[in-house]
C-alpha positions as CSV (number, residue, x, y, z in Angstrom):
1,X,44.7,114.3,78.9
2,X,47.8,116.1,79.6
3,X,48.5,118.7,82.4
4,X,51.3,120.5,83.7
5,X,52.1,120.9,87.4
6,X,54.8,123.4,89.4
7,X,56.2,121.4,92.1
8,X,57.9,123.7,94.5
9,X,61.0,121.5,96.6
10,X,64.6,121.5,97.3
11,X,67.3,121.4,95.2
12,X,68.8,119.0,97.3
13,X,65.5,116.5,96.4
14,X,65.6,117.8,93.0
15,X,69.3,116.6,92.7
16,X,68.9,113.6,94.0
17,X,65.8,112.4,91.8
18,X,68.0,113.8,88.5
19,X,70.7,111.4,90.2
20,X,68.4,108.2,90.1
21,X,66.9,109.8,86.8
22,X,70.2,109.3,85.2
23,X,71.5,106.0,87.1
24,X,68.2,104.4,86.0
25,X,68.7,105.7,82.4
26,X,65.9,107.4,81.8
27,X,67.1,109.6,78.6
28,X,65.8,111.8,75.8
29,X,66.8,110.7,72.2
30,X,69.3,113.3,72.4
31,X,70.8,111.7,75.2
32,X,69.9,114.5,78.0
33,X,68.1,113.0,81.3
34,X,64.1,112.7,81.1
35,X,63.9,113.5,84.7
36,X,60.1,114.4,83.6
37,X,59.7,110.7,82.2
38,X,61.4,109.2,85.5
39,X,59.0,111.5,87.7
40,X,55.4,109.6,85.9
41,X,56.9,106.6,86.4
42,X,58.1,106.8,90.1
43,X,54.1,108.3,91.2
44,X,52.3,105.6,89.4
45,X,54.7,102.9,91.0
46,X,55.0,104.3,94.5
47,X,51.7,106.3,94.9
48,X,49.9,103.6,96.9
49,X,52.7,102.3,98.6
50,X,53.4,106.1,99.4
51,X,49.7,106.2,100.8
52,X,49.2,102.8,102.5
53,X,52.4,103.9,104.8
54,X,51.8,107.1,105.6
55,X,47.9,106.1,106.4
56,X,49.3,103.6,108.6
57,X,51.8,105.8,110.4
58,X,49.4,108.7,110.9
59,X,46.4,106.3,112.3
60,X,49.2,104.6,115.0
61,X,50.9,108.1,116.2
62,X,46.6,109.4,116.7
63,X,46.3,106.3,118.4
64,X,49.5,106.8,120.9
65,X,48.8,110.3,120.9
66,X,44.9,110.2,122.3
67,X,45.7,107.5,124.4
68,X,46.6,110.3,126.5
69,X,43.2,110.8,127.1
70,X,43.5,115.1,127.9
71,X,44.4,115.2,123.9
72,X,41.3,115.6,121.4
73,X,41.5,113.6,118.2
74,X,41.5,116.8,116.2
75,X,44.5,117.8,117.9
76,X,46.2,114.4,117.8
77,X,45.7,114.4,114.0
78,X,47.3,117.9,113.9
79,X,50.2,116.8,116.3
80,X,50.8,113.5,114.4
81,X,51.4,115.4,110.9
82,X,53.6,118.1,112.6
83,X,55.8,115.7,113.7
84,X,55.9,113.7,110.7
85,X,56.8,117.1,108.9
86,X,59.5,117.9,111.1
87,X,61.3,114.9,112.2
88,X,60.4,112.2,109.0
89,X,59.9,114.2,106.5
90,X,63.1,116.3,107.5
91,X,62.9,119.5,105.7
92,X,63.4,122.5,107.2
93,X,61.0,125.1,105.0
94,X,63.0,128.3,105.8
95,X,66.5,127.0,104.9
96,X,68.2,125.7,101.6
97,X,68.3,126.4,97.5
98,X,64.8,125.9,96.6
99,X,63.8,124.4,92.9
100,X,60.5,124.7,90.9
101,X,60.3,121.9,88.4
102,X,57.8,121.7,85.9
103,X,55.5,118.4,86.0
104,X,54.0,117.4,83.3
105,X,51.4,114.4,83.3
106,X,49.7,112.2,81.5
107,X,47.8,108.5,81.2
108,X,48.1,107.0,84.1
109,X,50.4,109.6,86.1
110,X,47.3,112.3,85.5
111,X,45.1,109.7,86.4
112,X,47.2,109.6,90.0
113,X,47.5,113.0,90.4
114,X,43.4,113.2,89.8
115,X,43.1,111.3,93.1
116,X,45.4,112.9,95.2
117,X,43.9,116.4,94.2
118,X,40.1,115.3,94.9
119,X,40.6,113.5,97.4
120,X,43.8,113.7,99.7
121,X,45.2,117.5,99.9
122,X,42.9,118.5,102.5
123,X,44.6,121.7,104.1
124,X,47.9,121.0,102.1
125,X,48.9,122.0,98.5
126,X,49.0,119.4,95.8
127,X,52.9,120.6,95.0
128,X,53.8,120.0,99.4
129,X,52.2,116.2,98.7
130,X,54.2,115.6,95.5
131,X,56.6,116.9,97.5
132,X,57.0,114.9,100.8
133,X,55.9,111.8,98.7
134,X,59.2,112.2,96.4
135,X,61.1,113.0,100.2
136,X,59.6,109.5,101.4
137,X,61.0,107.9,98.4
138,X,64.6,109.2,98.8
139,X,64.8,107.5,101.8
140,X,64.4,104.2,100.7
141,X,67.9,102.3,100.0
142,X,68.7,102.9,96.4
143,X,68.8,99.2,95.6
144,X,64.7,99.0,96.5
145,X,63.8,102.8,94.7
146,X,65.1,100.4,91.7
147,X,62.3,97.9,92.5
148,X,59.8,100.9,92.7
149,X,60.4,102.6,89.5
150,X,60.8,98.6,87.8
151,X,57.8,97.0,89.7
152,X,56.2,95.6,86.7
153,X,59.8,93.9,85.6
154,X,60.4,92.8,89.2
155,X,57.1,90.9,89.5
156,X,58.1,89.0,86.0
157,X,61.4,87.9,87.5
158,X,60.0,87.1,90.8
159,X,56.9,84.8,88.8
160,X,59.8,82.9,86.6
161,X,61.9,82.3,89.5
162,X,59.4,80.8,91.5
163,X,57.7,78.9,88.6
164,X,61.0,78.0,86.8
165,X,59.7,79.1,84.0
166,X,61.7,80.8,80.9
167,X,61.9,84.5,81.1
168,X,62.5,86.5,78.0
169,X,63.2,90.5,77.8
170,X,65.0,93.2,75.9
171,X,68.4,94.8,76.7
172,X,68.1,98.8,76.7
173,X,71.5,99.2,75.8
174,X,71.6,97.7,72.5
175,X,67.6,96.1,72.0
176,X,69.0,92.3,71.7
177,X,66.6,89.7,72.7
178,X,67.8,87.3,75.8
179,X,66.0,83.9,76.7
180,X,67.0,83.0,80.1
181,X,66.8,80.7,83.0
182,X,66.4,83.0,86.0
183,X,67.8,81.7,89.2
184,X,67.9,85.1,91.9
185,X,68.2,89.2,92.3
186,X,71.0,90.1,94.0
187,X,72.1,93.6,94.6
188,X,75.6,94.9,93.6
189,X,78.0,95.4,96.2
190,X,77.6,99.2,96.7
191,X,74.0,98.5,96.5
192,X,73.2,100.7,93.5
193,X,71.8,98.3,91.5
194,X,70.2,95.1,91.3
195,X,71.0,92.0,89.4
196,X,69.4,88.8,87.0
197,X,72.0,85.7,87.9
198,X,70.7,83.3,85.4
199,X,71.8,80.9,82.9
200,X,71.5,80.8,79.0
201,X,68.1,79.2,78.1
202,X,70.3,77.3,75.1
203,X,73.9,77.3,76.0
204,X,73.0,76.8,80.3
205,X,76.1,79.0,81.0
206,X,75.9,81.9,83.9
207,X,75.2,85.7,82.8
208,X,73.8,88.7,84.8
209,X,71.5,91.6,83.8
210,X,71.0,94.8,85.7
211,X,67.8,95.1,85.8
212,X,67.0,98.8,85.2
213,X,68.3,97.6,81.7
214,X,65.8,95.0,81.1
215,X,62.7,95.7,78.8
216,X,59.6,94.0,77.5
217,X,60.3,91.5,80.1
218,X,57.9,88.1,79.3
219,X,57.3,85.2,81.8
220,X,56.9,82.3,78.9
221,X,55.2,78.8,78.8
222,X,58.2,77.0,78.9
223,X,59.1,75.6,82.4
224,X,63.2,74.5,83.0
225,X,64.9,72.3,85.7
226,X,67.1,74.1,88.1
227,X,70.3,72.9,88.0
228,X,71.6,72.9,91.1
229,X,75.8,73.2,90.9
230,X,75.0,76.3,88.7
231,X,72.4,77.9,91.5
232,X,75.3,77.6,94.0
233,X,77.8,78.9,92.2
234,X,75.3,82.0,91.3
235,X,75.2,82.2,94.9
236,X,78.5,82.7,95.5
237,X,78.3,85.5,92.5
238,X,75.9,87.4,93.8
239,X,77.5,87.8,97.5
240,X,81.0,88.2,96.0
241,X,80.1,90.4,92.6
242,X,76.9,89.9,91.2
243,X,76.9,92.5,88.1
244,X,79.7,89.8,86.7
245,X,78.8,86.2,85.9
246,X,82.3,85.5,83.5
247,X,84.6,82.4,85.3
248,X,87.2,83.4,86.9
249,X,90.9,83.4,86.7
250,X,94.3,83.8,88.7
251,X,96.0,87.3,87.8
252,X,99.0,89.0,89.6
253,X,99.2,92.2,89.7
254,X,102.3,94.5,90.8
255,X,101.2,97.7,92.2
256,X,103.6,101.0,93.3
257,X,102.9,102.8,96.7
258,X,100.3,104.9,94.6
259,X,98.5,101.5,93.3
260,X,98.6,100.2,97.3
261,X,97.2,103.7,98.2
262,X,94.4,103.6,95.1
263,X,93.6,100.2,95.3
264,X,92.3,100.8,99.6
265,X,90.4,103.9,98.6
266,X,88.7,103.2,95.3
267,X,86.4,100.6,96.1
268,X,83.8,100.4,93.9
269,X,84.0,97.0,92.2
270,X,87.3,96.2,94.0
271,X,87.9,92.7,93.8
272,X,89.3,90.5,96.7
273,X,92.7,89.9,96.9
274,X,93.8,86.3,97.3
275,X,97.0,86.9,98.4
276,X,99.7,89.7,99.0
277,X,103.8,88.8,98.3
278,X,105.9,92.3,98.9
279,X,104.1,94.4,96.1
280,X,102.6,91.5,94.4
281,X,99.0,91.1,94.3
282,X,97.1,87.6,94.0
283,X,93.7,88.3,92.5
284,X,91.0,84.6,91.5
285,X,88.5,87.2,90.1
286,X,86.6,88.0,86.5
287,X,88.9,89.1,84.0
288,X,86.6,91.1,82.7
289,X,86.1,92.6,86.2
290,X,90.0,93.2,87.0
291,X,90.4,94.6,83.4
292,X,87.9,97.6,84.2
293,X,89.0,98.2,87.7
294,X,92.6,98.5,86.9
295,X,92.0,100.8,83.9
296,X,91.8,102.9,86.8
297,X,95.6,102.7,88.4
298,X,97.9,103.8,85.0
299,X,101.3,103.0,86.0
300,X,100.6,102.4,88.9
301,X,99.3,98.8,88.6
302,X,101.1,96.2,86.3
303,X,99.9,93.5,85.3
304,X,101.9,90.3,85.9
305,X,99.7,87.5,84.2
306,X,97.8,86.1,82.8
307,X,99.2,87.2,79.2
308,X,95.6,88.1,78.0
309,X,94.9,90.3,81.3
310,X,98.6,91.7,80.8
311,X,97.9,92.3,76.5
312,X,94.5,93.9,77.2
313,X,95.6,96.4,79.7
314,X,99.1,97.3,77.4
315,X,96.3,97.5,74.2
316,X,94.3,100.0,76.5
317,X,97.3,102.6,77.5
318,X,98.8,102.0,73.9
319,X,95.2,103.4,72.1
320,X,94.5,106.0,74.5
321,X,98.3,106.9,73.2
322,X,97.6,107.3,70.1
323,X,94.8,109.7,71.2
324,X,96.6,111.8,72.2
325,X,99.3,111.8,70.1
């Protein structure tokens, strides 16, 4: 069964669920964002979370509110979802761009929408419930909306770490097949993402997986021992810069007034510096890390060593060149 659905909201929540539509990669074949295909997924994940907490809010505000005992339990129920409409659920009605999307369901997102239409609407519209329950989900941290719209990967991660048990999935990016040890999620520094630290099933060495990228994930028979040098030093990885498990090396880096200047305002995936001579830089970082963030700087950050940073970087400018050339 397939129905379609007008949900009347803002366009400030509509542009915010295209956002996470698009950071979570939910596209089209022709690359465009499915922000209808994001939509099915995030009310069948977080429809009776959705409902257990705002159940549980309502019942203790009627509770505080007849405790006042001149206050009817009719009109405590009133009071308690006024207030929850103005001050939680934020929205003032009579300001803003407004947006109309069309929602169209199926399987077990009609099912969903089923039960909140025969049974939950009461005196509201199904579009203002859609609508507050998309409102309640923007403002959860980005890093657990992730665990929301990926609970049924999350749960497989969570079972092989606790079970040490072999966890297999495939990559979204390219559809390779992974066999891994997992060890922890850890969240990326800006808290966008979440992160696999694990190790290799076969070769034992340290790699990392965003999550939103992993599919088919498989909790397998096969049970591993946790080597313990390796779960430290994922540690460390996943406070420092968990979406990079490669080793790390020494680099220098000279950097102009405008690299000094770029290097304290861009800070997404900015690595530490070790140590700072004049305009010399001391970075013990991923390479791989260091070459992508200094892509950034042009000539305004040279690097020093090593010679494969240095050649990487020179490669870079000296293609894009040729691009334009």
């Amino acid at each position: 069964m397939t129905e379609k659905y007008k949900i009347y909201l803002s366009e400030d929540i509509r542009t915010r669920l295209l956002n996470d539509a698009e950071l979570f990669e939910f596209t089209r074949p022709d690359a465009s964002v499915n922000l209808n295909g994001f939509l099915k997924e995030l009310i069948v994940n977080y429809f009776d979370q959705y409902r257990k907490d705002t159940e549980a809010l309502v019942s203790g505000m009627i509770e505080d509110i007849t405790s006042i005992r001149a206050i009817k339990s009719k009109d405590a129920a009133a009071l308690a979802d006024k207030i929850i409409s103005t001050y939680i659920r934020g929205e003032d009605p009579s300001s803003g761009r407004k947006a109309v999307i069309t929602l169209t369901v199926s399987g077990a997102s009609y099912n969903v929408i089923q039960k909140i239409e025969n049974n939950l609407l009461q005196d509201k519209s199904l579009s203002g419930y859609i609508k507050d329950m998309f409102s309640s989900y923007l403002s959860i941290p980005r890093s657990r909306r992730e665990e929301i719209i990926f609970s049924e990967a999350y749960e497989d991660i969570r079972k092989a770490i606790s079970e040490h048990r072999h966890l297999t999935f495939t990559s979204s990016i390219n559809g390779m097949k992974f066999t891994v040890e997992p060890y922890l999620i850890a969240p990326s520094k800006e808290e966008q993402c979440n992160y696999l630290l694990c190790a290799g099933a076969k070769d034992r060495k340290p790699k990392t997986f965003r999550i939103s990228r992993m599919r088919n994930t498989f909790v397998t028979s096969d049970e591993f021992a946790p080597d313990k040098k390796l779960e430290e030093r994922l540690g460390m990885l996943a406070v420092r810069s968990p979406h990079s498990a490669s080793s790390d090396i020494h680099a220098v880096v000279r950097l102009t007034e405008g690299g000094m200047r770029k290097y304290r305002l861009i800070v997404k995936n900015r690595p530490s510096v070790t140590k700072i001579e004049g305009d010399l830089y001391h970075f013990d970082w991923s390479e791989l890390q260091l070459e992508d963030y200094f892509k950034r700087f042009g000539k305004d950050a040279v690097v020093i060593r090593p010679k494969s940073l240095k050649n990487k970087l020179r490669n870079y400018y000296e293609q894009a060149l040729k691009a334009y050339e």
